[in-house]
N, C-alpha and C positions, 0 to 999 in steps of 0.2 A: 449312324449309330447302330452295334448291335443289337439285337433283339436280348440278349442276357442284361447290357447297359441300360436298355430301357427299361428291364423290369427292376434294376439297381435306384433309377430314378426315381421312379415311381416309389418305390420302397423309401425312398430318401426319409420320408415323412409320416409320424404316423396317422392314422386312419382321422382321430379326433382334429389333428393341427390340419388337413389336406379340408375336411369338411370347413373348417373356422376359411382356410385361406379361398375355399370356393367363396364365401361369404364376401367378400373382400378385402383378405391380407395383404398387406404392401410386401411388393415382390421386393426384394433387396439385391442389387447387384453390388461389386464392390468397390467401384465408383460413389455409388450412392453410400455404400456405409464410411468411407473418406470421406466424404461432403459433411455427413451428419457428426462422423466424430471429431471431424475438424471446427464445424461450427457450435458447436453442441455439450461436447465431450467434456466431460470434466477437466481430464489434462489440458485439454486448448481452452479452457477459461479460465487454467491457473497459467497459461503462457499467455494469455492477452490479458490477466490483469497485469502481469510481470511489465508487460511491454508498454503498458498504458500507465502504470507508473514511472517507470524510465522516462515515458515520453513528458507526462506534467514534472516529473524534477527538472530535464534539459528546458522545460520552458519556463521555468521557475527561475535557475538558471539564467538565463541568456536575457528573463524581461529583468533582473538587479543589474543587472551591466549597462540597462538605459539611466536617466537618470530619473531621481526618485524625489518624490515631491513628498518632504514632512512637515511635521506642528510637533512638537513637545513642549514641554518646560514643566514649574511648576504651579499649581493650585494654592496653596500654601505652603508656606515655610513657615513657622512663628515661633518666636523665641521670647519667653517671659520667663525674667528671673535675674539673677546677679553673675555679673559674668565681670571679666578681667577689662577693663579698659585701659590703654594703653595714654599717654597723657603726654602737653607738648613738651616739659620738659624731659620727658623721658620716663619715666614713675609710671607706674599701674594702681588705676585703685577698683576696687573692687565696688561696683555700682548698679542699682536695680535696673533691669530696662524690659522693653516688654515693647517688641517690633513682628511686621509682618514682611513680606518680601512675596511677591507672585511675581512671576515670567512668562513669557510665551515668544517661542522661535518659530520662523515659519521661511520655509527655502530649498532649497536643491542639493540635493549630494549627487555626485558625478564619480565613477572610479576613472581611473587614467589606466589604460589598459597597457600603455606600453613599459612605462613604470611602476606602476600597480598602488600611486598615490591616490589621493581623494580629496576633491576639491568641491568647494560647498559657497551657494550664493545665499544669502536669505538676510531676513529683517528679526530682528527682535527688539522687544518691548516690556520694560519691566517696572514694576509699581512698588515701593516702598512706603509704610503705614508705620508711624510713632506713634507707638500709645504714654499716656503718661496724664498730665493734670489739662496740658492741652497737646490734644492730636492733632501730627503735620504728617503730611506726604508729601511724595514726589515721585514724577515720571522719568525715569530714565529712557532712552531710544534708543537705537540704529538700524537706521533706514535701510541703509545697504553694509554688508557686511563681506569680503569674500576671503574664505579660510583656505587653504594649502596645507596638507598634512602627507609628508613625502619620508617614506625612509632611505636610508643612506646604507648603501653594503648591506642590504639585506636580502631576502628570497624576496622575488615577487612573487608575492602569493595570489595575486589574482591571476596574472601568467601562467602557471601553473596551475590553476583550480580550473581554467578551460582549457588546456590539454586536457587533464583527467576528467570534464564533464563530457567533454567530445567523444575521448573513446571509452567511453562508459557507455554514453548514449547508443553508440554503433555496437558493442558489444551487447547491448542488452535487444535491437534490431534486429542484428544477426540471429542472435540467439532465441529468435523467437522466428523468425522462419526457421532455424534447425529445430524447435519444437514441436513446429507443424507437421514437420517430415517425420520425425519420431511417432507423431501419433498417426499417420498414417502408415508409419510400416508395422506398427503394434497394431494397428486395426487389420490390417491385410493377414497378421500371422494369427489372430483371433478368428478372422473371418476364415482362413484355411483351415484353423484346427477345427472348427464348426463343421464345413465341408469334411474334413479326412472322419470326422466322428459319425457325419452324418452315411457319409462313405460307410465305413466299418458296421454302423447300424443294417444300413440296408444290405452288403454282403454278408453278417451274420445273421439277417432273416431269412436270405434267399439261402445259404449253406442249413440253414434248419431245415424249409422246405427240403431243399434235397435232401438229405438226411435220413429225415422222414419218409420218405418215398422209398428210401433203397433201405430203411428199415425193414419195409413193409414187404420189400422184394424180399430180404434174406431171410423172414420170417416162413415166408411160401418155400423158399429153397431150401431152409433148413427141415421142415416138414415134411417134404418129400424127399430128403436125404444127399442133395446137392453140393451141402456145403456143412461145416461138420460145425459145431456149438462155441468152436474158440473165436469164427469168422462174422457167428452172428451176435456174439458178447462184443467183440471191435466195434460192431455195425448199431451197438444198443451204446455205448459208450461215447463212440464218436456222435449220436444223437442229444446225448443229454450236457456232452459239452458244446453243442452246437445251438443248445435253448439257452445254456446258463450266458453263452458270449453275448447270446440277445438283449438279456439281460443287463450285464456289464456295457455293453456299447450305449444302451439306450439311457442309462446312469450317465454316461462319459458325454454323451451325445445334448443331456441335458444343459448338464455343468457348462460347455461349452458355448452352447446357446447365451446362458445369462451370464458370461463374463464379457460376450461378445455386447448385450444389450449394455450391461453398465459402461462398456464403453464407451459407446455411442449415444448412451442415453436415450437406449429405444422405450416410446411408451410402454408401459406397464399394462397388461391382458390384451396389447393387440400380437396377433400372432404373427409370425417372422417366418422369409421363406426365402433363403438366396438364391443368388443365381449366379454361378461363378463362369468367368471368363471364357467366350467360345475359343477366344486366340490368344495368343503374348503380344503384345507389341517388340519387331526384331530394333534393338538400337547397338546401333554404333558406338560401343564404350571405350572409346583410346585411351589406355593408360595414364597418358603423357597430358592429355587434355585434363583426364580426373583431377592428374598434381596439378597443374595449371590452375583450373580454376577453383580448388583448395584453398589453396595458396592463397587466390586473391579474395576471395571470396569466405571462407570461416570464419567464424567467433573465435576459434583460438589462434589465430596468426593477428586479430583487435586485441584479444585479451595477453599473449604476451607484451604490446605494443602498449598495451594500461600498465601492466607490472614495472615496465622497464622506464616507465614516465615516474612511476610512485617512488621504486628504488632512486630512482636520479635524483630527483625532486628532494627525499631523506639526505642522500649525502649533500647535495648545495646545502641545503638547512643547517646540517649538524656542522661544515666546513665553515658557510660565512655566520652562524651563531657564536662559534669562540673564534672570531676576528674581530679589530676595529669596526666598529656599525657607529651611526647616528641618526638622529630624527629629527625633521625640521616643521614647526609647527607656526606658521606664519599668516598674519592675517590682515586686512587693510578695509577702511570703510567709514564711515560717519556717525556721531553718535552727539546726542544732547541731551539736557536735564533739565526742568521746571514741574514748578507745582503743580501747575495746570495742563490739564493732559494735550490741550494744542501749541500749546507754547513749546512742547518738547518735540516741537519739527521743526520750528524755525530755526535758522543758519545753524546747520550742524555743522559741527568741527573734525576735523579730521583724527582718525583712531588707529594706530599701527601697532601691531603685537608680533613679535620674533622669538621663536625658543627653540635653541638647537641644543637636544641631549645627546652626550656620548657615552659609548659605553667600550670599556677594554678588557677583555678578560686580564689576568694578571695569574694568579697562581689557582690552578686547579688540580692539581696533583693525579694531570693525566689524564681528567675526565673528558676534558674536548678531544683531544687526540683519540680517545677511547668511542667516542661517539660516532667520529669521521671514520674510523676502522672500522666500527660494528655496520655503518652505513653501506661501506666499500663492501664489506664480506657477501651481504645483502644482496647487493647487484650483481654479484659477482654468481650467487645462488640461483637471481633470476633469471642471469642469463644461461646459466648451464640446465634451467629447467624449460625456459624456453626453448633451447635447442634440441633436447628431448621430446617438446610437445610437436615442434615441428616435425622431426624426424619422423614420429609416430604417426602424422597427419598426413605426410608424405608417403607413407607404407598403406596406411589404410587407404586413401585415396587409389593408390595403385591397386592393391587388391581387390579393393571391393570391385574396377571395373572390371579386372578380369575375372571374380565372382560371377559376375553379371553375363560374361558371354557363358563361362561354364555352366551356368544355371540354364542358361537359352539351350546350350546343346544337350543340357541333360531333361529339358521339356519336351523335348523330341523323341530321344532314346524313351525315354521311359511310356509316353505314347504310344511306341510302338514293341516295347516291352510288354502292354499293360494287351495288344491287342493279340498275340500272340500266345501268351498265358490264358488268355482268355477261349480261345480256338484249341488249345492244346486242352482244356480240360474238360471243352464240348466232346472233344473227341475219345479223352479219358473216361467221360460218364457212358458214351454209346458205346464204347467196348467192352466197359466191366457188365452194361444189361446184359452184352449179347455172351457174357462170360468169357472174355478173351484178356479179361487180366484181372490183378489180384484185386483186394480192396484197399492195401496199401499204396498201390500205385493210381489209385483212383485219391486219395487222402492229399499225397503228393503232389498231384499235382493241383487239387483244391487251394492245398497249403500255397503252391506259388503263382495259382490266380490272384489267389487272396491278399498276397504281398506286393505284386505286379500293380491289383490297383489302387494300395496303399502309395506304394510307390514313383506312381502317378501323382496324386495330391498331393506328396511331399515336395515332389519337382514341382508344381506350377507355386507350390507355399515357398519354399527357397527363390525362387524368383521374382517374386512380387516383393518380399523382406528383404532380398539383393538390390533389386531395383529402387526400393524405395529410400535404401539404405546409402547406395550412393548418392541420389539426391543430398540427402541428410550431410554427406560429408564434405559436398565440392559445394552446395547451394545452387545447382546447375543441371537444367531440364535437355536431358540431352535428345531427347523425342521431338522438342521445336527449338532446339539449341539457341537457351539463352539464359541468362542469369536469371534464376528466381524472385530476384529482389525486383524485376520489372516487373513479373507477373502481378495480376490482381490479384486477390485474397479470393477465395471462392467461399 
């Protein structure tokens, strides 16, 4: 490192935050600001509740598909008053009564996954109370009871509702590893604008010092008649915009700091000191691999694959909804009655119930046909927008890798842009002392140190937000080439 670099560094920080960090500030490199804002960071605790709800729905999900153990019925029912009774010979007469009725069902619902019916075993037991001048009851039962409830020509909706929980699930997955990646290339382009500000700080201190010094020369040179009053107004001007950039940078320098902290949710009054990157990591970004593992790997190649299930899904619905359907609602099991609540177990009799509804549409003036069109157009939209999202993922995928080597050879160049400008204006300051060139040409070439090593920290920030960014689009670590979704969580 040059001896100008070093005092750039040194400069990084001012006077107060360097004493705090002698104390013991936590050095920050920018590995460790990814770790913190990944674990930490606001955004990554609104992507992992994201995901950690997704995750209790799919298992919310998947435990009603076992079979479910209930009790219903009723507490009371009770009926006192004059109601319509119905009489043998056929007549109604209208007669006081004043009854109770309690229930209680207790059994298994089962879905049928292939048919998406629902088949039910259980027991219930029901208790009927006459009130009147003398009170009778009686116990009703069945022991065993098993119900079948199957529709006919219809969607199976529970077919259907685990496709859509599947890749819901996997899109919400996915899409939480691509949130992690987002926050770390938002960290990395925080953490570099930190550095470029902190950068800019400390070369507009050191260009004040100079400044100042060759004020102080053209003050002497102007005195003894050296240089005439237009050369030492430049020499007074370019000084006081060389205080006010201190100024400004140390303003911008701040800013940067605390957006970098709420990032990451760095504590509050401990002091903060990074340390940015001695090297790049060189990787191997093939094009053809990027699309590759895009392709298999993104939330938006699950998320067209959810659309194109939901669209479909709509047309079966709205096509077998105005068609012939029916429902069959059939049941078999044992049941008995006596006063006495034990006597209504013994020899039960047999109990069979069968009800099959149909339903036909008949005249709808248009509205089913109108449903099944509006459904088609639908899919018809998803798929031309899927094929846009692909196209799009397949373009970015590509570029961002070849982003990626561009960024690598422009980490280079600019490294050695930055040491050259650098050299070129050592050698600009020792010829304007010895008076062998103007002050403009000493400004000049300030001006493209000054940019040189901006332009340094812009290449190694474009690369690490290149870098991070393709991650972000393939899900694919191409530094120990393998799919992110193996990786552990850090």
């Amino acid at each position: 490192m040059s001896p100008l670099r070093l005092v750039l560094v040194v400069l990084l920080v001012p006077l107060s935050v360097r004493a705090q960090s002698a104390q013991g500030a936590q050095t920050l490199t920018l590995q460790d600001a990814i770790s913190m804002a990944q674990r930490q960071g606001p955004a990554a605790q609104i992507a992992r509740s994201e995901r950690d709800a997704a995750r209790w729905r799919d298992r919310a999900f998947n435990a009603r598909l076992l079979p479910q153990l209930f009790m219903r019925g009723n507490v009371a029912n009770l009926d006192h008053g004059i109601n319509q009774v119905p009489q043998p010979d056929g007549s109604i007469q209208f007669l006081g009564q004043s009854h109770n009725t309690s229930s209680m069902q207790l059994g298994f619902d089962q879905r049928i996954p292939l048919t998406g019916g629902l088949i039910s075993i259980g027991s219930q037991l029901t208790r009927f109370d006459q009130y009147g001048t003398q009170n009778t009851k009686f116990w009703q039962t069945s022991p065993v009871v098993v119900t079948l409830q199957q529709d006919l020509f219809r969607p199976r909706t529970v077919v259907w509702d685990e496709r859509v929980q599947f890749l819901s699930a996997s899109v919400a997955e996915r899409g939480y590893l691509e949130a992690r990646e987002d926050v770390a290339g938002n960290t990395a382009d925080a953490f570099f604008n930190l550095y470029a500000q902190q950068m800019t700080l400390a070369n507009a201190t050191a260009n004040a010092v100079i400044n100042d010094t060759l004020y102080t020369l053209n003050k002497g040179r102007f005195e003894v008649g050296k240089i005439g009053e237009n050369d030492l107004l430049k020499s007074e001007l370019a000084l006081l915009r060389a205080r006010a950039a201190v100024d400004d940078a140390r303003l911008a320098r701040d800013r940067a700091e605390a957006a970098l902290r709420r990032l990451i949710s760095y504590p509050d009054g401990q002091p903060i000191a990074i340390v940015t990157p001695d090297s790049i990591p060189t990787i191997d970004a093939d094009p053809e691999l990027a699309v590759k593992e895009a392709l298999k790997n993104s939330s938006t190649m699950e998320q067209s694959a959810l659309d194109d299930v939901v669209t479909k899904r709509n047309t079966t619905t709205a096509r077998l909804n105005n068609r012939f359907n029916a429902s069959i609602v059939a049941s078999a099991g044992f049941n008995q009655t006596a006063p006495v609540f034990s006597d209504a177990y013994q020899s039960p009799l047999g109990k069979q119930t069968l009800t099959v509804g149909v339903n036909m549409p008949m005249l709808q003036w248009g509205a089913g046909r109108a449903d099944v069109e509006g459904a088609k157009a639908d899919e018809q939209r998803v798929a031309s927008n899927n094929k846009v999202r692909r196209d799009a993922l397949v373009e970015d995928a590509r570029f961002s890798a070849l982003q990626l080597q561009q960024a690598q050879r422009n980490v280079l160049i600019s490294a050695k842009a930055d040491t050259v400008a650098e050299k070129q204006f050592e050698v600009a300051r020792n010829r304007y002392i010895i008076g062998k060139i103007t002050n403009t040409d000493l400004y000049t070439a300030q001006n493209e140190k000054d940019a040189a090593v901006l332009a340094y920290v812009q290449a190694l920030r474009s690369y690490w937000t290149a870098y991070y960014h393709l991650r972000r689009v393939t899900l694919y670590d191409f530094a120990n080439k393998q799919e992110m979704a193996d990786a552990p969580e850090r």
